[in-house]
MARSEDREN-346350 format. One line per 8 residues: their letters; for each residue x, y, z of C-alpha. Coordinates in pm, 1 decimal. Each point is the difference from the previous one (the first is absolute). Layout:
// MARSEDREN-346350
A	X,Y,Z  ...
// end
This chain:
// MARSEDREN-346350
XXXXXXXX	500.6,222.1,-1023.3  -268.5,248.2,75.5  -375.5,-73.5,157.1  -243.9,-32.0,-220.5  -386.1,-99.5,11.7  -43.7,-359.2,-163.8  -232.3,-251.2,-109.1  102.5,-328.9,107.8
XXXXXXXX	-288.3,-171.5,-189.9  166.3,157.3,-353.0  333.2,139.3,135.3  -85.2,376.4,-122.2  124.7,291.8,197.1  -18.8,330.7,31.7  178.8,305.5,196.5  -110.9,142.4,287.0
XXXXXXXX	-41.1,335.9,-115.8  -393.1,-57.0,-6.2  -200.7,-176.9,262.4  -129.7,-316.0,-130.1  -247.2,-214.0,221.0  -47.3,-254.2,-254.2  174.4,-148.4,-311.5  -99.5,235.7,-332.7
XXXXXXXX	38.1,-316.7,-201.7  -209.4,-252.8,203.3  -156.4,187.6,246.0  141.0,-224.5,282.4  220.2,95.2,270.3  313.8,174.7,-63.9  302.6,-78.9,268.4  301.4,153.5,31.8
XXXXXXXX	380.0,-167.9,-135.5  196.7,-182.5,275.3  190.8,231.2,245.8  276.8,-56.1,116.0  34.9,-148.9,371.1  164.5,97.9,309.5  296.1,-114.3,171.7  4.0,132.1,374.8
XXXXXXXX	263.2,238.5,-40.6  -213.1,202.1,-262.7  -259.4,12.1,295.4  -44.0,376.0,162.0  10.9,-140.1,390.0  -84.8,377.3,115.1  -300.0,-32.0,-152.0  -319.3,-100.7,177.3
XXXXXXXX	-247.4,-68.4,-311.9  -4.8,-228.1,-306.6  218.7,268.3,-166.1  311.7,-156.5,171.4  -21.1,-193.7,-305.3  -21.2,302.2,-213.7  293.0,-188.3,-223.5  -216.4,-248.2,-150.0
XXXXXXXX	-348.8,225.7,-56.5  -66.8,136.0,-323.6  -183.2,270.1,109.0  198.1,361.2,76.3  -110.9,78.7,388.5  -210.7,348.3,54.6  -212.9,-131.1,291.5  -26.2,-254.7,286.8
XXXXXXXX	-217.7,-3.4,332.0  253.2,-231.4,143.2  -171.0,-349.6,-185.1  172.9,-326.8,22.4  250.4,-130.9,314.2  -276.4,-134.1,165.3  42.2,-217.0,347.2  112.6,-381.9,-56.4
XXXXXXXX	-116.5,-147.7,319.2  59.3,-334.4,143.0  -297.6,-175.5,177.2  -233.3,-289.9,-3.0  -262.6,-156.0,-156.2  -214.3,-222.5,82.4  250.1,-142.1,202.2  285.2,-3.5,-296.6
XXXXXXXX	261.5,313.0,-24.3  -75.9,225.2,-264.1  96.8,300.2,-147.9  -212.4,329.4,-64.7  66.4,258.0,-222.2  -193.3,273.0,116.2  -110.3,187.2,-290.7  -287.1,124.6,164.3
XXXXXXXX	219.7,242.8,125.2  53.3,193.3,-324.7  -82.4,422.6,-21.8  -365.1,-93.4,-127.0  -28.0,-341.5,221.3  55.4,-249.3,-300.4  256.2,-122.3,-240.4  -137.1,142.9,-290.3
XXXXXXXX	236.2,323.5,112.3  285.5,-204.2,-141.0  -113.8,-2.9,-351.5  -215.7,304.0,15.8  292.8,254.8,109.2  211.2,-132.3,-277.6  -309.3,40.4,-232.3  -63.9,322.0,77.7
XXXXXXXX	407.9,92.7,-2.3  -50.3,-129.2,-330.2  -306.2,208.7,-122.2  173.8,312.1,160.3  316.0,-38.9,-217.6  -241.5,-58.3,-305.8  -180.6,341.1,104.6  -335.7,-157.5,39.6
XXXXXXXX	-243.5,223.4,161.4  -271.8,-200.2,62.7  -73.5,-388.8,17.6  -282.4,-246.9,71.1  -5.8,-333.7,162.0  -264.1,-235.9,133.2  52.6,-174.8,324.9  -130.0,-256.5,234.1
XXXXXXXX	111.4,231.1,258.1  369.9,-5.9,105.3  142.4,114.6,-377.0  -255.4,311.6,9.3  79.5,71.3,356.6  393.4,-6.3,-85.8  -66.7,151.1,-345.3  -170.6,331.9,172.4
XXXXXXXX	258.3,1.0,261.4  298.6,48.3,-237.3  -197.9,190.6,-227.4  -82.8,270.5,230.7  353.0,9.0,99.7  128.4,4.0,-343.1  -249.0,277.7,-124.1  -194.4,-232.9,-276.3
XXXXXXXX	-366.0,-9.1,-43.3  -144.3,-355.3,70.4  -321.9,-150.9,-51.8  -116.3,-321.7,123.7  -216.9,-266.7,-84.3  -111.8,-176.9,288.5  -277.1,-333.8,47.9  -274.9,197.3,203.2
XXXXXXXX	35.5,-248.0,290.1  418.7,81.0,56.0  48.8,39.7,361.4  -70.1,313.4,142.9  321.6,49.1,144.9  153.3,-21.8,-336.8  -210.3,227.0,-125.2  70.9,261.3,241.0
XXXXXXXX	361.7,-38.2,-63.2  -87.3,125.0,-390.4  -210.2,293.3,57.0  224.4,140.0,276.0  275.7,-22.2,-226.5  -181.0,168.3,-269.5  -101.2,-263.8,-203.6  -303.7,79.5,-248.5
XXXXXXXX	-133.6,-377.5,104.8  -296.9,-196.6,-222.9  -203.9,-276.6,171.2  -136.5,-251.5,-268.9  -273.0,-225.5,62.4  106.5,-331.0,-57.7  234.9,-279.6,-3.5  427.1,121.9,1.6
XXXXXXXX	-18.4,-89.0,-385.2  -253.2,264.6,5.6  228.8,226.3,168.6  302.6,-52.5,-282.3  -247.2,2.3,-294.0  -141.4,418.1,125.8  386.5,76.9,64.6  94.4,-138.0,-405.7
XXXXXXXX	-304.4,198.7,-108.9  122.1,341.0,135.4  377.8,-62.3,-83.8  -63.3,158.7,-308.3  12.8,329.7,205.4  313.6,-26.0,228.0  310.2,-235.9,20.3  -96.0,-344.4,79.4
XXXXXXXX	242.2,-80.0,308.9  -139.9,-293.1,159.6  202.3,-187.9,235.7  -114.8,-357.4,-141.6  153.7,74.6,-343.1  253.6,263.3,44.2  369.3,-117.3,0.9  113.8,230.2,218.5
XXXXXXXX	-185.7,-168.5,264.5  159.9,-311.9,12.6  366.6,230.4,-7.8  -99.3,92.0,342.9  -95.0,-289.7,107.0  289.0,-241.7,-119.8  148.8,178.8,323.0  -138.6,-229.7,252.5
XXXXXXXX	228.0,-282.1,-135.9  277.0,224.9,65.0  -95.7,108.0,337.6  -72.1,-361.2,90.4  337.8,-95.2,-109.7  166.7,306.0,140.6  -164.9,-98.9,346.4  74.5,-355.6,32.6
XXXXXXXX	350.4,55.8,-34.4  41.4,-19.0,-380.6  -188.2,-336.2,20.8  -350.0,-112.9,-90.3  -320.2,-185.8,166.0  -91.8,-312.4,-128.0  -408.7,111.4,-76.2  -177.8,291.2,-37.7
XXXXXXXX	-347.8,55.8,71.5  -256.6,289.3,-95.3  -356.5,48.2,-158.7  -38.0,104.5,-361.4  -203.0,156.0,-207.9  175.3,185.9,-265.8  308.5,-187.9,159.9  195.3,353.3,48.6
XXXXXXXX	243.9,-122.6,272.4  41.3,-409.6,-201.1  106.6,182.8,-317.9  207.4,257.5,195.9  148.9,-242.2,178.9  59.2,-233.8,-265.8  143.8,303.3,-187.9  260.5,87.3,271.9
XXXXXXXX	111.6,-352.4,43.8  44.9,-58.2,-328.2  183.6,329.0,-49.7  239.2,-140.4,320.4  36.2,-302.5,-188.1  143.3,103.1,-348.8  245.3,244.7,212.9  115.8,-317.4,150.7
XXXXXXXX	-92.0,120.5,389.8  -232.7,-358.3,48.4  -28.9,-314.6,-152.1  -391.8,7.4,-22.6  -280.3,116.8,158.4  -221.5,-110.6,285.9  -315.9,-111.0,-76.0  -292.3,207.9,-38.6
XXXXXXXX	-325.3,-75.1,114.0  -319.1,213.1,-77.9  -349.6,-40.1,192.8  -313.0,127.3,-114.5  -336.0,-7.0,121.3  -220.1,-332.4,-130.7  -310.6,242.2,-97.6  302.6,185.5,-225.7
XXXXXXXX	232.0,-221.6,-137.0  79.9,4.0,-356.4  365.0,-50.6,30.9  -63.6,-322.6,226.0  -238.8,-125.3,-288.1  230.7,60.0,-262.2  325.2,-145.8,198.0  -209.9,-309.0,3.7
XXXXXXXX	-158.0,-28.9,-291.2  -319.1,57.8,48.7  -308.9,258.2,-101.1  -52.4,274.5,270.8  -263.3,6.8,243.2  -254.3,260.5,-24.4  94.5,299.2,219.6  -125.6,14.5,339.8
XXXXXXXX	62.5,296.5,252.7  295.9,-19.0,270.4  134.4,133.6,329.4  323.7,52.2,-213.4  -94.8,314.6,-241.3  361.9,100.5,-85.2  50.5,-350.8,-212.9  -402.1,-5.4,-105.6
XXXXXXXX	157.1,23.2,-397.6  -174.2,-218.1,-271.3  195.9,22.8,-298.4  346.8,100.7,94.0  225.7,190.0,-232.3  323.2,-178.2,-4.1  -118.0,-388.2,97.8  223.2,-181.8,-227.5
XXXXXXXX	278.9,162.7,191.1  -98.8,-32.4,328.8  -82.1,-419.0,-96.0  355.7,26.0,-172.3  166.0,175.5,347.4  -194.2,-250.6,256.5  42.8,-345.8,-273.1  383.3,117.8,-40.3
XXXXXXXX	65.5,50.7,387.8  -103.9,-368.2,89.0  -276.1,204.1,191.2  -385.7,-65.8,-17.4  -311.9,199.0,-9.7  -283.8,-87.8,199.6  -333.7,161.6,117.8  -77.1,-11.7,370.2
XXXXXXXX	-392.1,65.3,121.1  -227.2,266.3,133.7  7.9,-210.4,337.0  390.0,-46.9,13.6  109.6,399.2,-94.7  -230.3,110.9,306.5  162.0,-279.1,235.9  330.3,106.6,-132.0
XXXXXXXX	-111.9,352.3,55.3  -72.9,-38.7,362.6  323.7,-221.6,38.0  202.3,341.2,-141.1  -185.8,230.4,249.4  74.6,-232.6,297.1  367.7,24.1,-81.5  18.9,381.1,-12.1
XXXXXXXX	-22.0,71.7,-392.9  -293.8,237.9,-52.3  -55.2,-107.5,-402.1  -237.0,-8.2,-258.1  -190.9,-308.8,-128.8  174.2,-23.4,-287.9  306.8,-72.9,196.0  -150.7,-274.3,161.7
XXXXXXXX	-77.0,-175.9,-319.3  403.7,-54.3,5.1  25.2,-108.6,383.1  -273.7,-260.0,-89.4  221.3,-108.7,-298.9  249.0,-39.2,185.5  -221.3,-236.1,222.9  -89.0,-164.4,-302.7
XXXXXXXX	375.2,-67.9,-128.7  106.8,-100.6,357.8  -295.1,-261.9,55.2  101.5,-179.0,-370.2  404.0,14.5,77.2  17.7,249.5,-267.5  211.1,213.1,254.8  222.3,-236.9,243.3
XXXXXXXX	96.0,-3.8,337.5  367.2,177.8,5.9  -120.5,225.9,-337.0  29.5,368.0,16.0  -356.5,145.2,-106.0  -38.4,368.9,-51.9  -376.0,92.6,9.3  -47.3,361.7,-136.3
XXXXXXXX	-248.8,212.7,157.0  -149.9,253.6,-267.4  -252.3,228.7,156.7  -56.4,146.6,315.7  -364.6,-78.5,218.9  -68.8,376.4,51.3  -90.2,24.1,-380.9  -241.0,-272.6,36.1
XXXXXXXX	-140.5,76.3,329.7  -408.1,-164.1,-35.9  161.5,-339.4,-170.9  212.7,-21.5,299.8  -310.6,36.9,225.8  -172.4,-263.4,-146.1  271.5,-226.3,-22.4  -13.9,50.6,414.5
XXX	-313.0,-94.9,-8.1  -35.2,-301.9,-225.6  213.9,-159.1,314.1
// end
């Protein structure tokens, strides 16, 4: 059966032969129709990027910078082994190059010449990246306080880049009002996105042998890597490669939590600023789904504080990995989920780290010196 775009809220679809970045009936989120799995003998061993699993994208390949097949690492912490999945290490030093290159693979084959997107950071800094190597114009929408380091990464890349006043909202609300002028293709609601980044479920499975872990912790905001993982395992499930998935746990900051106040029932705190930028997102775009992914995992969503993402920040740097604060909002998750025997002694626990320090250089500093 071929891929189309659907609406799972009214079951409409449509082909792919436009770009869609929301649902013309609804005006939701569009997604795209189950694919099809992987078995490991479809898997392209000679190929060092997430296109070794070029057999189960939807999305024909015309570029990569050599995203995905990131480091799983063994090590320790806080005296319990742990995994880390070092997505840091990506072309643009985040995750977001997952779902971005297959984006933009996307756009390419749809001859788009010229997209916006607004970002926190790490989507515009990937966005620009595979932009400039694609040849497509790209404009982003930035909040005026984005890390400089992020920032940099745009305009070297070409990027025509737009700092707004205000809150991250803000920041969406100027990108919607100029999408009347160029494609739409922001990471939080394109499809395409999560297609790349269903990958890390295969890569973790790949790397453990064909097996699973038993949790997985990272920090959400749009939830990019819990609905691209619950996409992959579910996609390993129905072509009978696992039995279930492992259970996914997402960490946000407590000054930024929506998804936490929603998974427990509860009205939102008013926004407050945080150390962890790339997951600073008030309303995000596909929260059912993510609540649907965590709730149907076993897994649990909690928010962790200003005080315990800087201690988990330090804690990171003292064992060698050089990462943003964001990141750290997952170690100190995983803290969290060990103290409450969430997590228990002789459990595997993968602990994905999303962004890399050098792109958030000042935070870093002043994470140092909060000590």
């Amino acid at each position: 059966m071929p891929t189309t775009y659907t609406n799972p809220r009214t079951g409409a679809i449509w082909p792919l032969d436009k770009p869609l970045w929301r649902a013309p009936d609804d005006q939701g989120a569009v997604e795209l129709t189950a694919g099809p799995g992987i078995a490991p003998s479809d898997i392209d061993r000679g190929e060092g990027s997430l296109w070794r699993y070029g057999k189960a994208l939807r999305v024909p390949r015309r570029l990569s910078l050599g995203e995905g097949w990131t480091p799983l690492v063994s090590g320790e912490w806080r005296g319990r082994p742990v995994l880390f999945k070092c997505e840091h290490l990506q072309p643009s030093g985040s995750y977001k190059d997952r779902g971005i290159a297959m984006l933009v693979n996307a756009m390419m084959a749809a001859g788009v010449g010229e997209i916006l997107e607004d970002s926190s950071g790490n989507a515009g800094a990937s966005m620009a990246t595979y932009c400039r190597a694609a040849g497509i114009d790209c404009a982003i929408y930035v909040p005026a306080s984005a890390p400089a380091g992020k920032l940099m990464q745009m305009q070297a890349f070409g990027a025509t880049v737009h700092r707004v006043p205000g809150t991250r909202q803000d920041t969406t609300d100027a990108a919607l009002a100029a999408s009347s002028d160029r494609f739409y293709a922001s990471h939080a609601w394109q499809p395409f996105f999560v297609e790349g980044t269903k990958t890390l479920a295969f890569e973790l499975w790949e790397q453990m042998g064909f097996a699973l872990p038993d949790h997985i912790v990272m920090p959400a905001g749009q939830g990019g890597n819990v609905l691209g993982l619950a996409t992959g395992f579910a996609e390993l499930i129905a072509a009978g490669q696992i039995a279930h998935m492992p259970r996914l746990h997402a960490v946000q900051a407590e000054g930024c939590s929506p998804l936490v106040a929603m998974f427990e029932d509860r009205t939102a705190r008013p926004v407050q600023p945080t150390i962890a930028d790339g997951i600073a997102t008030p309303q995000p775009v596909r929260a059912a789904a993510i609540l649907d992914a965590v709730r149907g995992s076993g897994g649990q969503l909690l928010a962790v504080s200003e005080a315990e993402i800087r201690a988990a920040l330090r804690d990171l740097l003292a064992a060698g990995w050089y990462v943003e604060p964001t990141t750290a909002a997952a170690a100190a998750g995983l803290s969290r989920l060990q103290a409450a025997g969430r997590i228990k002694t002789g459990e595997t626990a993968v602990v994905i780290l999303t962004g890399h320090g050098l792109k958030a250089g000042q935070a870093v500093a002043d994470a140092l010196a909060s000590a």
